[in-house]
N, C-alpha and C positions, 0 to 999 in steps of 0.2 A: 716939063720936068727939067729941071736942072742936071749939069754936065755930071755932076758929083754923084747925084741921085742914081745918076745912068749908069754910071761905071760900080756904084756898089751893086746894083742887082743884075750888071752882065757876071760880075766878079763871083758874087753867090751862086748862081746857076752855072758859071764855070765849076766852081769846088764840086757842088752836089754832082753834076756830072761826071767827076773824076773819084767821088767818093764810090757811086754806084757801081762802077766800072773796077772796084779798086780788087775787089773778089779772085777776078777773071780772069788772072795772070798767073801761070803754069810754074808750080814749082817741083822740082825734081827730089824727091825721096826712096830712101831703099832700110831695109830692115831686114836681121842675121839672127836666128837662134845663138842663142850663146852656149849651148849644150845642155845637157841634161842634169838638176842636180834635183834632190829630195832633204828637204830639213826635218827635223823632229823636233816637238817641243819638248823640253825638259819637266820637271816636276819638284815638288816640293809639299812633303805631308811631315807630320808630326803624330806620333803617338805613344801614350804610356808605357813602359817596360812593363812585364810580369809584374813588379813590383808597386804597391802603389807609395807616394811618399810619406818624406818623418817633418814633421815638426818641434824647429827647438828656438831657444829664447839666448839671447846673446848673454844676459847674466843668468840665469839659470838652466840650462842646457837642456837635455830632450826633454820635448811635453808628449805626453804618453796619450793626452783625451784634451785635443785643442778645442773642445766644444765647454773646458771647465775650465780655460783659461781667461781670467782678467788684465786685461792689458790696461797699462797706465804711460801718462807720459814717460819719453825718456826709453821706454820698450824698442827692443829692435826683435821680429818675431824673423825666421829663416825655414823656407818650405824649400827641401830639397828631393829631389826624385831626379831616376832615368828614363831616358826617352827613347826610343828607334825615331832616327831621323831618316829621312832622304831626303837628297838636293841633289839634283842630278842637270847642270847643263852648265854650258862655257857659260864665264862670267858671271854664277849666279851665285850670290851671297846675300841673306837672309837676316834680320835682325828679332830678338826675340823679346814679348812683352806680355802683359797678362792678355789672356782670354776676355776677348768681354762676359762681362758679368762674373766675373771672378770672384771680387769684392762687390757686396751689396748690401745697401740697408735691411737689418732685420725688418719684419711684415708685421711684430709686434712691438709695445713701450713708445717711446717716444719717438716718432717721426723725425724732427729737428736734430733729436741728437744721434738717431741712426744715421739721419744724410750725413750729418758735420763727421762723423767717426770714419764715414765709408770714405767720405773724398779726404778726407786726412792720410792715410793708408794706403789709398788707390795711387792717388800722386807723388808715392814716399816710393814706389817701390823700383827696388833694381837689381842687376841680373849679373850672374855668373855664368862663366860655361865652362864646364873642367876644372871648376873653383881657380879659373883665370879670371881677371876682372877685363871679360870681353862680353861684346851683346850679340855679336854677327857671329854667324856659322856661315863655311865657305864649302861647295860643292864638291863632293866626293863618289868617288864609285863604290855601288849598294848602297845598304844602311849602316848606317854609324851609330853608335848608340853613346848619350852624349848625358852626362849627367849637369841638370841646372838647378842652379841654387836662386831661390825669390826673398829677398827681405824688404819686410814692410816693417817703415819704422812708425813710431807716432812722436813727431819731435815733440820737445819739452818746450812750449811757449808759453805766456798767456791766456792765446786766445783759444786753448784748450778747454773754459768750461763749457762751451758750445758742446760739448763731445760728451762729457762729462757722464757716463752710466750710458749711451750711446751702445748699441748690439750691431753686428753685422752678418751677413750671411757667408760663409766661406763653402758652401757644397760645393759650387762649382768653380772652384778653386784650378786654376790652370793656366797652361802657357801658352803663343799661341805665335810663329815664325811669319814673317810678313818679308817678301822679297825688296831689296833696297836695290835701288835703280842708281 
C-alpha cells in the first residue's frame, strides 16, 4: 500500500474513533418551575334570536313568502335576523359567512340551471353587522346579541342564461362565525 492509502484509513479510523466517543462527555444541566399558572380556552357559538328573520328585495321592500319569490338579474335579495353571539377570549375576533348549505340547488327542474343560480348567489353574498359594513365580530363579555344583515345579489351579465328558471334551496338558510387568526 501506498503512503497515501495509509494515511487515508489511519485518518478514518481516527474520525470513527472520536465520533464514538463523542456521546460521553458530561454536560451540566439544571431546570426551575416557573410557577404555577392555569389557562382556559375561550369560546365562540352562534345562535338564532327568539326571532326568526325577514326577507326583503332592495327594489321592492319586504317579501312576506320568499318561497313565491322570482328572482331575476339585477335582484339584490337581503336576509336580515338577530343572533345571541358569544366570543369570549383575548384576542379573538371572528369573521361571519354563510352556513354551509345555506344556498342550494333545488332537488327538482333542471339540474344545470339549479347549480348555475346556487353558485351565482352563493358567491355574491355579503355581510353586515349592526348594518355596519363590517364582517368580524370582536370578543366581549356574555352574550351580545348582534343583528346581521346577508344580501345575495344575482348580477346582471350575460352569462345569466345558464341560470335562467334555475330554483334553489334556501331552508337552511344561515350564518355561521369562523374565528380569524
Amino acid at each position: 500500500m501506498n503512503k497515501l492509502t495509509k494515511a487515508a484509513i489511519a485518518g478514518g479510523a481516527g474520525i470513527i474513533l472520536l465520533l464514538g466517543g463523542g456521546g460521553t462527555f458530561a454536560v451540566w444541566n439544571a431546570s426551575s418551575n416557573a410557577g404555577q399558572a392555569t389557562i382556559t380556552a375561550g369560546s365562540l357559538s352562534i345562535v338564532p334570536n327568539a326571532t326568526s328573520g325577514t326577507w326583503s328585495s332592495a327594489t321592492g321592500g319586504a317579501i312576506t313568502d320568499i318561497t313565491n319569490f322570482r328572482i331575476v338579474p339585477g335582484d339584490v335579495l337581503t336576509y336580515t335576523a338577530a343572533f345571541d353571539v358569544t366570543a369570549v377570549g383575548d384576542n379573538l375576533t371572528a369573521s361571519v359567512a354563510l352556513a354551509p348549505g345555506a344556498i342550494t340547488p333545488a332537488t327538482t327542474g333542471d339540474t344545470d340551471k339549479n347549480d348555475a343560480l346556487a353558485a351565482r348567489l352563493t358567491n355574491s353574498a355579503s355581510f353586515k353587522i349592526n348594518n355596519a359594513d363590517v364582517t368580524t365580530l370582536t370578543a366581549s363579555a356574555g352574550v351580545q346579541t348582534v343583528t346581521v344583515s346577508v344580501s345575495i345579489t344575482w348580477e346582471d351579465n350575460a352569462a345569466d342564461n345558464a341560470a335562467m328558471t334555475g330554483a334553489v334551496n334556501l331552508a337552511n338558510f344561515g350564518v355561521t362565525l369562523t374565528q380569524t387568526i
